[in-house]
C-alpha angles and dihedrals in degrees: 000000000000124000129143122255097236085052091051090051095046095052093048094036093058095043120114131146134199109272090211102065098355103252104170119216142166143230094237112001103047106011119180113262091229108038097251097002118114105238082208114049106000089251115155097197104110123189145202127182111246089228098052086090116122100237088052089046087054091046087050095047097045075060100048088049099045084050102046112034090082085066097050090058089047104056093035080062101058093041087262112115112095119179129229122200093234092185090055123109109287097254094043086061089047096052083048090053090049095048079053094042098049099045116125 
């Protein structure tokens, strides 16, 4: 799946979730109604994971590249990488995983 590393940081970056009934919500995508309110149960205990920060995001993501690029070449090699718009509408990057899924 391909998504570009700014946009990875700015969705989990903005992520919090009521620490009452675990709505999750987001910044600029899913915004409480209320600023600080919980639209689900009326909670005020809003939280954000410690490792969401964008320097810890940079450092996991150095990682995850370091780890996995041996295996792009790999299966590019053997005819086997397919890519996934990962920035696409949900149910455009669901359709894309199937098409991978389902071929022979």
């Amino acid at each position: 799946m391909q998504v570009d590393d700014a946009a990875l940081v700015a969705r989990i970056t903005g992520r919090f979730t009521c620490g009452n009934c675990g709505a999750v919500y987001h910044d600029v995508t899913k915004p409480t109604k209320v600023e600080g309110t919980c639209d689900v149960c009326g909670g005020h205990d809003m939280k954000r994971r410690a490792d969401d920060t964008e320097q810890a995001l940079k450092t996991r993501l150095m990682e995850y590249y370091k780890k996995t690029s041996p295996l792009i070449g790999y299966y590019y090699a053997k005819g086997n990488l397919c890519a996934v718009d990962g920035l696409a509408e949900m149910g455009a990057v669901a359709a894309d995983i199937s098409k991978v899924l389902d071929r022979p």
